[in-house]
C-alpha positions as CSV (number, residue, x, y, z in Angstrom):
1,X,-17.0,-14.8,-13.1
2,X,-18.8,-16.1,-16.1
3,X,-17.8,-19.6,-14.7
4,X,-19.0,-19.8,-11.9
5,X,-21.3,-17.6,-9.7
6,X,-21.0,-14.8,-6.9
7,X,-20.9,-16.8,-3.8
8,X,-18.5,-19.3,-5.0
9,X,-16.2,-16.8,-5.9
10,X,-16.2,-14.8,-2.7
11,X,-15.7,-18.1,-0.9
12,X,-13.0,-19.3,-3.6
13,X,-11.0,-15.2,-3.3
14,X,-11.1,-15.6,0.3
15,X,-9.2,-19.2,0.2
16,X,-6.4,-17.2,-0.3
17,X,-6.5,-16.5,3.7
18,X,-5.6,-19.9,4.8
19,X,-3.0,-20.1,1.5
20,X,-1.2,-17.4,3.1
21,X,-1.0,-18.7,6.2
22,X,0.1,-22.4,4.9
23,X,2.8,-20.7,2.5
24,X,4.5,-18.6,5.4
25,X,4.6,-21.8,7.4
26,X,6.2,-23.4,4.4
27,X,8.6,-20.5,3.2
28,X,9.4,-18.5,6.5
29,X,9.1,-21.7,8.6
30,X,6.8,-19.4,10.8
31,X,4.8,-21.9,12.8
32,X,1.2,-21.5,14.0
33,X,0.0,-23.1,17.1
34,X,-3.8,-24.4,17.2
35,X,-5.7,-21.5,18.4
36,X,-3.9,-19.5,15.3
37,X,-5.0,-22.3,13.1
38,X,-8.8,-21.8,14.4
39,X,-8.0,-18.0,14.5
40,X,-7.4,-17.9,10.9
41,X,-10.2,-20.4,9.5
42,X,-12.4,-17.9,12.3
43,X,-11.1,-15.2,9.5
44,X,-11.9,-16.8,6.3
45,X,-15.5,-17.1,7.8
46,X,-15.9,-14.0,9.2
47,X,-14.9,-12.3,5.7
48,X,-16.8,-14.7,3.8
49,X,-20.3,-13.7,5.7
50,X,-20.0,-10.3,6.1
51,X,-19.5,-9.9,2.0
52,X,-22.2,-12.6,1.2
53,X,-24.8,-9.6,1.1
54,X,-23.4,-8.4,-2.2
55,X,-24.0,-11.2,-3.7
56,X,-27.2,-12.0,-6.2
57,X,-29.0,-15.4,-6.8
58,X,-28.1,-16.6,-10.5
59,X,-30.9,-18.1,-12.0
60,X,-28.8,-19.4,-15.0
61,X,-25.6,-20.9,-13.0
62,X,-24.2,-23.9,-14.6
63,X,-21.8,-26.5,-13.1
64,X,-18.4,-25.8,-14.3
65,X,-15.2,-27.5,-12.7
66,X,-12.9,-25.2,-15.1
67,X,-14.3,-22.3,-13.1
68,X,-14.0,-23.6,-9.9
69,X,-10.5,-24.4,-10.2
70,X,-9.3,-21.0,-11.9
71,X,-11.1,-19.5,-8.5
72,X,-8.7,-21.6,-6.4
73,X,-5.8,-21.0,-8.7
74,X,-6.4,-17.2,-8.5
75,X,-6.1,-17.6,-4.5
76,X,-3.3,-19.4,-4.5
77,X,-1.2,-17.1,-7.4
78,X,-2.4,-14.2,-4.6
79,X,-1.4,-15.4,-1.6
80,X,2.0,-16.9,-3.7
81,X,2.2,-13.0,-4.6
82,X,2.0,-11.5,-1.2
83,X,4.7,-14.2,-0.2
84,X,7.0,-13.6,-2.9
85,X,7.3,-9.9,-2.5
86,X,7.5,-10.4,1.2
87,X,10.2,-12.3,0.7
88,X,12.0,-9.3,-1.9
89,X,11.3,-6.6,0.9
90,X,13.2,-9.2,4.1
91,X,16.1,-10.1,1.8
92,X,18.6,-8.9,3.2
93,X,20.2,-5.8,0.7
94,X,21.5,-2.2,0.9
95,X,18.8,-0.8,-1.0
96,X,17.0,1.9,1.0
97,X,13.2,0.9,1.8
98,X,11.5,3.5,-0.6
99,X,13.8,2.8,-3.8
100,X,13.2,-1.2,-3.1
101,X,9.3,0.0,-3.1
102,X,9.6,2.0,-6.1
103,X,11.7,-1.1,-8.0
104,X,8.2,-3.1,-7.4
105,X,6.0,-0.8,-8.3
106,X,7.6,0.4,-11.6
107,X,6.5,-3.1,-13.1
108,X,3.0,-2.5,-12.2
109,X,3.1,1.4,-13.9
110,X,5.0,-0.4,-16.9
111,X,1.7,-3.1,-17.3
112,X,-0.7,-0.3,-17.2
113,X,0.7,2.1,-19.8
114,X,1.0,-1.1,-21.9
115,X,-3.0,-2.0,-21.7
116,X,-3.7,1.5,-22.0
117,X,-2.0,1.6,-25.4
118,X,-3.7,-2.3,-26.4
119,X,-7.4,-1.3,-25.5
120,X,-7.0,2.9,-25.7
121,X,-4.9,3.8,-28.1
122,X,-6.3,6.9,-29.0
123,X,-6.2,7.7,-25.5
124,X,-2.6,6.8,-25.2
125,X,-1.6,8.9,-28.4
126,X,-3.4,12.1,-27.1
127,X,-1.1,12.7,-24.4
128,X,-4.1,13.8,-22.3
129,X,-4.6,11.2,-19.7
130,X,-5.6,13.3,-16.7
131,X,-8.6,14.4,-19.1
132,X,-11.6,14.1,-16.9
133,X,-9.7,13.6,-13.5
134,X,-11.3,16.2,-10.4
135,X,-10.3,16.6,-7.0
136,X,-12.2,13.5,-5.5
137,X,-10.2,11.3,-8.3
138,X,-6.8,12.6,-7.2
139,X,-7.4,12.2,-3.6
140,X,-8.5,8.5,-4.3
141,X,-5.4,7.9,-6.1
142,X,-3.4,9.5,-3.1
143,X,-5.2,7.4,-1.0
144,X,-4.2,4.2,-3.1
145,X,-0.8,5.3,-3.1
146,X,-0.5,5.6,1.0
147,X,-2.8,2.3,1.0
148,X,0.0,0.6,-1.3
149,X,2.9,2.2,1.0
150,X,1.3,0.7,4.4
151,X,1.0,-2.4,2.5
152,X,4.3,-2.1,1.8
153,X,5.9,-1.3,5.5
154,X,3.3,-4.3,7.2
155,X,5.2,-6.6,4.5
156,X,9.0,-5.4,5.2
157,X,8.6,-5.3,9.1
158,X,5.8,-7.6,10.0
159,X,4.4,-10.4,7.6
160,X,1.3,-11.3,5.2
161,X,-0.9,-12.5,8.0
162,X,-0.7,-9.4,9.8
163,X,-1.4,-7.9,6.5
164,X,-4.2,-10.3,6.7
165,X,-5.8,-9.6,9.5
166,X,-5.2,-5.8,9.5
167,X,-7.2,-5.8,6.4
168,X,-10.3,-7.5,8.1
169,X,-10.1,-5.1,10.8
170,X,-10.6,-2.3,8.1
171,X,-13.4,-3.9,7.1
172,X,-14.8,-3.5,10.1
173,X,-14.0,0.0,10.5
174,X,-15.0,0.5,6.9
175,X,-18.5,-1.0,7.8
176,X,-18.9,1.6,10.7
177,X,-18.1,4.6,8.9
178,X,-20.1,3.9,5.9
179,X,-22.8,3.5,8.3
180,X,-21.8,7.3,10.0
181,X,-21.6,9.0,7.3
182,X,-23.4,7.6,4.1
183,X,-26.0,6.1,6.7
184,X,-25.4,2.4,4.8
185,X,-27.8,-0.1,6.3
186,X,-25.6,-3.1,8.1
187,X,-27.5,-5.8,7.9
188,X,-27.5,-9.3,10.4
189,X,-24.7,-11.2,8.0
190,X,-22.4,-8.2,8.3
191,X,-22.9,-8.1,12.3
192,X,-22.0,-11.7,12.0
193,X,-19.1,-11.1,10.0
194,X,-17.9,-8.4,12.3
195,X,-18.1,-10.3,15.5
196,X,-16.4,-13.4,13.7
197,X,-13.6,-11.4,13.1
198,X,-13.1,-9.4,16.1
199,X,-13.1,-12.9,17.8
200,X,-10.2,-14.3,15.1
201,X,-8.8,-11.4,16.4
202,X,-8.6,-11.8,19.8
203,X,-7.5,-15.6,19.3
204,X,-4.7,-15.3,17.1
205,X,-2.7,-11.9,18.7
206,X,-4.1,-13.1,22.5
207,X,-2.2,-14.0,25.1
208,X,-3.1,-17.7,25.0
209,X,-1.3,-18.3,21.4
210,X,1.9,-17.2,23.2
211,X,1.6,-19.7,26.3
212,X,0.9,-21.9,23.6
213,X,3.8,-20.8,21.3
214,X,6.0,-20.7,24.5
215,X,4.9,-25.0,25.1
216,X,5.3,-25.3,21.1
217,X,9.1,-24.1,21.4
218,X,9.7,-25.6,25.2
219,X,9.1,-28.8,23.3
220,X,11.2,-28.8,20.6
221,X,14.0,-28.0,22.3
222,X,13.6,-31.0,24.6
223,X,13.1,-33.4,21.5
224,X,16.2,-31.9,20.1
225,X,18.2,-32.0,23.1
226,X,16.9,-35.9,23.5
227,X,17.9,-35.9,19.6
228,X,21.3,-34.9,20.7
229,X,21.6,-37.2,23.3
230,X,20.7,-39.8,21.7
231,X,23.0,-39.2,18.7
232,X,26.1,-38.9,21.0
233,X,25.2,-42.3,22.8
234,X,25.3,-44.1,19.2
235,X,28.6,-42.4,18.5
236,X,29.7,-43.7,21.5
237,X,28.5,-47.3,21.4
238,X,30.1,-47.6,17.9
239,X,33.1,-46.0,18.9
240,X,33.3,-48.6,21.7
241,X,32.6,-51.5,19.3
242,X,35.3,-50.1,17.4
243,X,37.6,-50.7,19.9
């Protein structure tokens, strides 16, 4: 963040929307038609604006190329990340769902104790690390935990751009209960956001990306069938030459 300002690093974290979807078409040979292409740049867009409101002018921002490629590289180790442990929860193994979940978690638990000894040591040494912690603090941290499970269950029996777009759809639902309860004012770039979104939405997970899946599939088959025939004429021209 001292690189480069607020705006370009909203824009550069939410990169790692199209990253996803370009890695899973890469790793998991899951192909997008067109209108799920458009559906997922619809996302990044949508996102982008309805966050733009928490970000200030900077009177003292300097060019900085070194910043603006860490910002990419931290969307593309992200969406690499969500890939990768998409990738550990589908292989195929006997381990039961919640022990596979605790075996990536424990490296995360393992991290934090480590900083927490580095920049707290007294902390760390006073064996009193709930000091402080209320009600409101434990249910948060529930809340994370169940938040981290979810994740975990869209990743094992779905993929990371559901995970995607399910989190954009809390947004909006985020957006509307803050406004019910806390009152928040929603202002025209959050609308804007919204109704980007919704429509990414209905584009990718409508029923014209399966027609269109449907035509994508129909017409591979046909080049590979032509492949095939083609391939069996040659082995028989040679074979006749042979001869």
């Amino acid at each position: 963040m001292t690189k480069v300002n607020g705006i370009t690093f909203l824009i550069s974290r939410n990169l790692s929307i199209i990253f996803t979807a370009i890695l899973s078409q890469l790793f998991f040979n899951r192909r997008l038609c067109s209108i799920q292409w458009v559906a997922v740049i619809l996302l990044f867009l949508g996102a982008t604006t309805s966050q733009l409101h928490n970000c200030q002018k900077e009177s003292n921002f300097q060019f900085s190329l070194i910043g603006y490629f860490l910002c990419i590289f931290l969307a593309l180790i992200s969406s690499s990340v969500g890939i990768y442990t998409e990738y550990i929860y589908k292989k195929p193994n006997h381990i039961p769902f919640l022990i596979q979940n605790l075996q990536m978690y424990i490296f995360g638990i393992l991290v934090n104790i480590i900083a927490l000894y580095i920049f707290d040591k007294n902390q760390f040494l006073s064996n009193n690390w709930f000091q402080g912690f209320s009600t409101i603090t434990y249910a948060i941290i529930l809340n994370h935990a169940l938040s981290g499970i979810a994740t975990a269950i869209a990743l094992k029996f779905s993929n990371n751009i559901t995970k995607v777009f399910t989190s954009a759809f809390a947004m909006v639902i985020s957006s509307f209960v803050s406004l019910a309860i806390f009152g928040d004012f929603i202002g025209i770039q959050i609308y804007l956001g919204i109704g980007i979104v919704v429509c990414a939405l209905f584009l990718f997970f409508g029923p014209g990306t399966e027609i269109e899946l449907k035509n994508m599939n129909l017409g591979n088959n046909n080049n590979q069938n032509n492949n095939n025939e083609n391939n069996y004429q040659n082995n028989n021209n040679e074979n006749n030459k042979s001869k």
